[in-house]
BALO-690706 format. One record per residue (C-alpha): x, z, y; residue number from 1. Coordinates in nm, 4 decimals. Example, Ala and Ser with C-alpha at 12.3 -4.5 7.8 and 13.67 -1.06 7.14 Angstrom:
2
R;u;w;v;num
R;1.2300;0.7800;-0.4500;1
R;1.3670;0.7140;-0.1060;2
***
This chain:
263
R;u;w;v;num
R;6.3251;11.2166;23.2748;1
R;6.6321;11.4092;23.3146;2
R;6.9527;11.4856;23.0688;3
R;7.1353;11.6744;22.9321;4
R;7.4874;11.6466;22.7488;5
R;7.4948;11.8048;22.3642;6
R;7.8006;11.9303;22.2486;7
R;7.9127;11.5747;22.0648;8
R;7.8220;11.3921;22.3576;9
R;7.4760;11.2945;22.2721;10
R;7.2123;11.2403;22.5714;11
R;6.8943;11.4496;22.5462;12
R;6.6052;11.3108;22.7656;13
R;6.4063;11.5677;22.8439;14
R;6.0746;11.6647;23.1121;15
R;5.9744;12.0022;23.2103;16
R;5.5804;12.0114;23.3811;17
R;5.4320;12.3161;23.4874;18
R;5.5411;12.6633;23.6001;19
R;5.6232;12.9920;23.4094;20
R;5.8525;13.1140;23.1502;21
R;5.9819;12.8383;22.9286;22
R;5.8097;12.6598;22.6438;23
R;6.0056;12.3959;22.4547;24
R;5.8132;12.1751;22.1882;25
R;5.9823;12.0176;21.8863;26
R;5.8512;11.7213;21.7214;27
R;5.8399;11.6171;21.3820;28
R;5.8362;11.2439;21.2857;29
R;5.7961;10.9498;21.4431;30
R;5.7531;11.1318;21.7868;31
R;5.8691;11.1376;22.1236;32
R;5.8694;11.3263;22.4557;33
R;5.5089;11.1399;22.5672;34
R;5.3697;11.0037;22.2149;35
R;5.2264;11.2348;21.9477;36
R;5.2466;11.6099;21.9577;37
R;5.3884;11.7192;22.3151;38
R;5.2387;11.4499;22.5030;39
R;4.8821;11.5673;22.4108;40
R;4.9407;11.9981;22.4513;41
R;5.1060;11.9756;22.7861;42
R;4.7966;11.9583;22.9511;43
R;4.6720;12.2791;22.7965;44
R;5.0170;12.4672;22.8548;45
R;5.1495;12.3381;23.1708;46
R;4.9020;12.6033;23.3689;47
R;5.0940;12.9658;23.1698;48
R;5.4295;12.7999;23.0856;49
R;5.7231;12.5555;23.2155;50
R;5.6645;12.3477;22.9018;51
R;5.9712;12.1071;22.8468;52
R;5.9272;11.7946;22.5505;53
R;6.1901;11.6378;22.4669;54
R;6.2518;11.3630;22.2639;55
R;6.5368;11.4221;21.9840;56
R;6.7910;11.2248;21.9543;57
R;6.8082;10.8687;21.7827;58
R;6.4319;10.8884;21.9599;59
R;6.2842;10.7294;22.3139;60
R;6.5733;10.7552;22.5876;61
R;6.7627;11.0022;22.3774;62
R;7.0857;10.8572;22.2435;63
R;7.2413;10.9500;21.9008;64
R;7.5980;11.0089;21.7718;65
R;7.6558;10.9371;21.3919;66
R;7.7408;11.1374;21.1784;67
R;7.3843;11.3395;21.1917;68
R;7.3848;11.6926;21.0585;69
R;7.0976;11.9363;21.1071;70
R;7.3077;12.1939;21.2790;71
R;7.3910;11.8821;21.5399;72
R;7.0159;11.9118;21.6709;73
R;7.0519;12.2916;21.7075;74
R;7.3175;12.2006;21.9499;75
R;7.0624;11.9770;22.1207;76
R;6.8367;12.2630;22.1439;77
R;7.1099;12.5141;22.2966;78
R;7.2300;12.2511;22.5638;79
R;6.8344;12.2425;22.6359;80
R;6.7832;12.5831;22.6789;81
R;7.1024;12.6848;22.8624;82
R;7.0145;12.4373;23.1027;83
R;6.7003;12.5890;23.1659;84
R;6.7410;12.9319;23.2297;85
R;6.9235;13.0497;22.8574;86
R;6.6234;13.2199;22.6918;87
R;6.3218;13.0156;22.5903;88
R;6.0050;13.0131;22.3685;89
R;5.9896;12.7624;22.1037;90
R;5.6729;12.5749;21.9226;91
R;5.8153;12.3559;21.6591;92
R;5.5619;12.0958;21.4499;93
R;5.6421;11.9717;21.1058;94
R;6.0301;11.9406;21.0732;95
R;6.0199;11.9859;21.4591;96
R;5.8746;12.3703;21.2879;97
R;6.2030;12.4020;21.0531;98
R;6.4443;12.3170;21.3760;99
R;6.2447;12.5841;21.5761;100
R;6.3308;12.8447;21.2914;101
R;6.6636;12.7450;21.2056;102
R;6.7403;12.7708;21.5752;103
R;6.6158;13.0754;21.6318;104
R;6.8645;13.2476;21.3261;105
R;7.1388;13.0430;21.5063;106
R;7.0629;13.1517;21.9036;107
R;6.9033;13.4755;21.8399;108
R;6.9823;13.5825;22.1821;109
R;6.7936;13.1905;22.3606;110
R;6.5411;13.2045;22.1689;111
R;6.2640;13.4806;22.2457;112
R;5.9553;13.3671;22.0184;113
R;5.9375;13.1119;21.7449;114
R;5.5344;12.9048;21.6760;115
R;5.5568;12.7052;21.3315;116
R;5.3317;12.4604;21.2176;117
R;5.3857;12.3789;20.9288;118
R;5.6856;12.3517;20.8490;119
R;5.8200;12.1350;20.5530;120
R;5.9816;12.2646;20.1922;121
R;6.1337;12.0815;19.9525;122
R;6.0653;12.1614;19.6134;123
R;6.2747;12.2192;19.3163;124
R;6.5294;11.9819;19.1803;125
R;6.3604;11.6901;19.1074;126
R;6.2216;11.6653;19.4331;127
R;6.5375;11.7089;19.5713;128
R;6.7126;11.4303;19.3528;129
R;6.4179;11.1793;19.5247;130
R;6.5173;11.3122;19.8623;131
R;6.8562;11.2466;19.7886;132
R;6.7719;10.9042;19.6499;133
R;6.4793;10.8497;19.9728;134
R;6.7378;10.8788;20.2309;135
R;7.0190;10.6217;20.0510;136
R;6.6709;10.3571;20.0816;137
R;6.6000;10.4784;20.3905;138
R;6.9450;10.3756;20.5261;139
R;6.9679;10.0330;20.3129;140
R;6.6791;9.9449;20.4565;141
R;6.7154;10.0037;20.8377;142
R;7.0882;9.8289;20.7432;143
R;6.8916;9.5208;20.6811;144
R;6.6232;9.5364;20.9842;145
R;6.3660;9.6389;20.7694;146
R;6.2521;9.9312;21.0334;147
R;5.8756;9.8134;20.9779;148
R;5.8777;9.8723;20.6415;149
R;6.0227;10.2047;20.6756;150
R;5.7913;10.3151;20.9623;151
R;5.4827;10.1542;20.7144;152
R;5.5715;10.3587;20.4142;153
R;5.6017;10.6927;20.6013;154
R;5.2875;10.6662;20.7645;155
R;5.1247;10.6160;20.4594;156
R;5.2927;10.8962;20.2892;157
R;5.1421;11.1262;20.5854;158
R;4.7867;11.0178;20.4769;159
R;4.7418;10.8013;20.8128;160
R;4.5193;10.4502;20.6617;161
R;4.5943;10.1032;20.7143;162
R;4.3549;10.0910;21.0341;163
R;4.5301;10.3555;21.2034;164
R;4.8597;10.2506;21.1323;165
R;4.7700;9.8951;21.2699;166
R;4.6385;10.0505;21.5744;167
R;4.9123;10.2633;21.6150;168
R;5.1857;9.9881;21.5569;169
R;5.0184;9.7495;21.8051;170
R;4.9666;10.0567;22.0914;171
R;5.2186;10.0940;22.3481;172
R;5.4208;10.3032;22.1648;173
R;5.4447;10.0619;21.9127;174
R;5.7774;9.9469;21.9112;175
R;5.9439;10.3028;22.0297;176
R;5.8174;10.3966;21.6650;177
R;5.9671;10.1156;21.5042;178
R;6.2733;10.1298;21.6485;179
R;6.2628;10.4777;21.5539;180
R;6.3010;10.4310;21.1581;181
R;6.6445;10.5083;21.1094;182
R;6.5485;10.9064;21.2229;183
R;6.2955;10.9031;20.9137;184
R;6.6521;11.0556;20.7106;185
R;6.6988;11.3221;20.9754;186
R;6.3788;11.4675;20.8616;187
R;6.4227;11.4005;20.4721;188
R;6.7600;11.6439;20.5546;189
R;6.6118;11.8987;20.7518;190
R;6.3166;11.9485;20.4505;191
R;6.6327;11.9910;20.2033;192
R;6.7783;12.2161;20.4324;193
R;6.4498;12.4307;20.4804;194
R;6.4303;12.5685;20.0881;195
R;6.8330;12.6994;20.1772;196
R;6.7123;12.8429;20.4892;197
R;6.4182;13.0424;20.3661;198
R;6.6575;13.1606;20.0505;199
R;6.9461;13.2525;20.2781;200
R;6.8483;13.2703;20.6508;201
R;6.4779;13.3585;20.6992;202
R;6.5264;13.7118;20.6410;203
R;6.7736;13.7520;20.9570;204
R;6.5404;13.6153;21.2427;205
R;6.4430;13.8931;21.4591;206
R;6.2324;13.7736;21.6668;207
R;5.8518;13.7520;21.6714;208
R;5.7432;13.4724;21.4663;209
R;5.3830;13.3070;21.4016;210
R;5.3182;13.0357;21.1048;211
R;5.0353;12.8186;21.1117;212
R;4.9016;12.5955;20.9308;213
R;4.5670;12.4063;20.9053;214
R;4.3038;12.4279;20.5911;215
R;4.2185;12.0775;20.5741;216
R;4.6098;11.9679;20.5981;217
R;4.7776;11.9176;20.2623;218
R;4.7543;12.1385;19.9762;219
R;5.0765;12.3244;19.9869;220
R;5.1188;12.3968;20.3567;221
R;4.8978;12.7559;20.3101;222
R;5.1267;12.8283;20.0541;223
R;5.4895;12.7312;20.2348;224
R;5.3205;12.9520;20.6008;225
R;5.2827;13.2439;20.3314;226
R;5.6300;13.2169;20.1646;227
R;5.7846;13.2108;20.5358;228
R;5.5602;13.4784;20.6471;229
R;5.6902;13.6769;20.4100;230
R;6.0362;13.5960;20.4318;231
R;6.0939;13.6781;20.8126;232
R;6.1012;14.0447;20.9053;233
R;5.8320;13.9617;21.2106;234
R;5.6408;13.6977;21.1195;235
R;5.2442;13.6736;21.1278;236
R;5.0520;13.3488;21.0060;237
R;4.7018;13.2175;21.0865;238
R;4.5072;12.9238;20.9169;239
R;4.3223;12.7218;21.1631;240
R;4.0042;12.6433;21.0412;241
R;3.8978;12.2208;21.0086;242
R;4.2827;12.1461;21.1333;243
R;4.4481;11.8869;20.9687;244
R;4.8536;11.8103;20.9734;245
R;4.8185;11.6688;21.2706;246
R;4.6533;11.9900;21.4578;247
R;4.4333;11.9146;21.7706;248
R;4.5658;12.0715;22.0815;249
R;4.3149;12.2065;22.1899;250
R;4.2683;12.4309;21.8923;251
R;4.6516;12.5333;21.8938;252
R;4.7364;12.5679;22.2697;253
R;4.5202;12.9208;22.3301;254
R;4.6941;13.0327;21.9812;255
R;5.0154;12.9833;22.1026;256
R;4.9091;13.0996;22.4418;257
R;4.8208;13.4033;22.3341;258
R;5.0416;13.4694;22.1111;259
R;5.3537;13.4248;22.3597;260
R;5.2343;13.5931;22.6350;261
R;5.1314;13.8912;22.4330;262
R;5.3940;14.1917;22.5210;263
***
């Protein structure tokens, strides 16, 4: 793993595998540079693209600097890229999706082509009251060491069942995830931050952008890939047929080949 310095003086561990132009993944939840999401693709990348994972801050060997403000991983993102050649692609999952769009509006000239899948959006104010009221628990409870609990509920909420989440818990990435609890607010802010974004921001990217999203992932995603697809100047979408929230790679990887390499 190497590192590199963000702009408050957090520590980004990062890999790059393969050879070509650069592909950076961003994770949503509960991930890390090797578990989940980019740990599984890079073997179906590694051959077209220098495909860097990272894992984001408060995560894996990545340090963190309170306060935490969305804009603070878009820094993470820039030191990444700049330290890699200065332009990039960028395939975001879940809230890993919103970072990849909301750094492409702030680094339009890094950032070449954005992937999203699936990114999140918060609803109207209701739903942003329990947000609100999610992240205060969220940060009571990691206060008091309750990081199991935290990690427990959230994996429920993501439709994984008790037999997976055992497994997952007692895996070798068990404990990374645990100790990752605390980084369960980051991504209740950057869902409350994705509703301003597509309002005030979405209509400024100009790159090329693709939204996916699966049909057998929940009900609104179609729905939030069509409202962004609509909202960007140069965005296309595709449903992936049978593909849940958490997409296979194998299914996404020629998608997102393609669609990158295409002139």
């Amino acid at each position: 793993m190497k590192t590199v310095r963000s702009n408050d003086g957090t520590s980004i561990a990062y890999k790059t595998t393969g050879t070509g132009p650069l592909l950076i993944i961003i994770t949503g939840a509960l991930n890390t540079h090797n578990f989940g999401v980019p740990g599984d693709m890079v073997p179906f990348l590694q051959e077209h693209f220098t495909v860097l994972t990272y894992d984001r801050r408060g995560r894996g060997q990545s340090t963190d600097t309170p306060p935490y403000t969305v804009y603070k991983e878009l820094e993470d993102l820039q030191a990444l890229i700049d330290t890699n050649g200065g332009k990039a692609y960028i395939y975001g999952h879940s809230s890993g999706a919103a970072l990849a769009l909301f750094c492409a509006a702030e680094f339009p000239e890094k950032v070449l082509k954005v992937a999203a899948y699936e990114p999140p959006l918060s609803g109207g104010r209701v739903e942003r009251v329990f947000t609100k009221l999610l992240i205060r628990q969220i940060r009571s409870q990691v206060a008091k060491g309750e990081n199991l609990s935290v990690v427990t509920r959230f994996m429920r909420f993501v439709g994984m069942d008790e037999e997976l989440i055992a497994e997952t818990l007692a895996g070798e990435h068990g404990q990374t995830i645990i100790d990752m609890a605390a980084t369960i607010a980051f991504e209740a802010r950057i869902q409350a931050a994705s509703s301003h974004f597509l309002k005030s921001r979405a209509h400024d990217l100009v790159q090329p952008v693709l939204m996916l999203a699966g049909t057998k992932s929940f009900k609104t995603s179609p729905g939030i890939m069509v409202d962004f697809t609509h909202a960007i100047p140069f965005a296309e979408s595709q449903l992936l047929a049978g593909q849940t929230h958490s997409v296979e790679s194998q299914v996404i990887a020629p998608v997102l080949t393609e669609f990158f390499l295409r002139s």
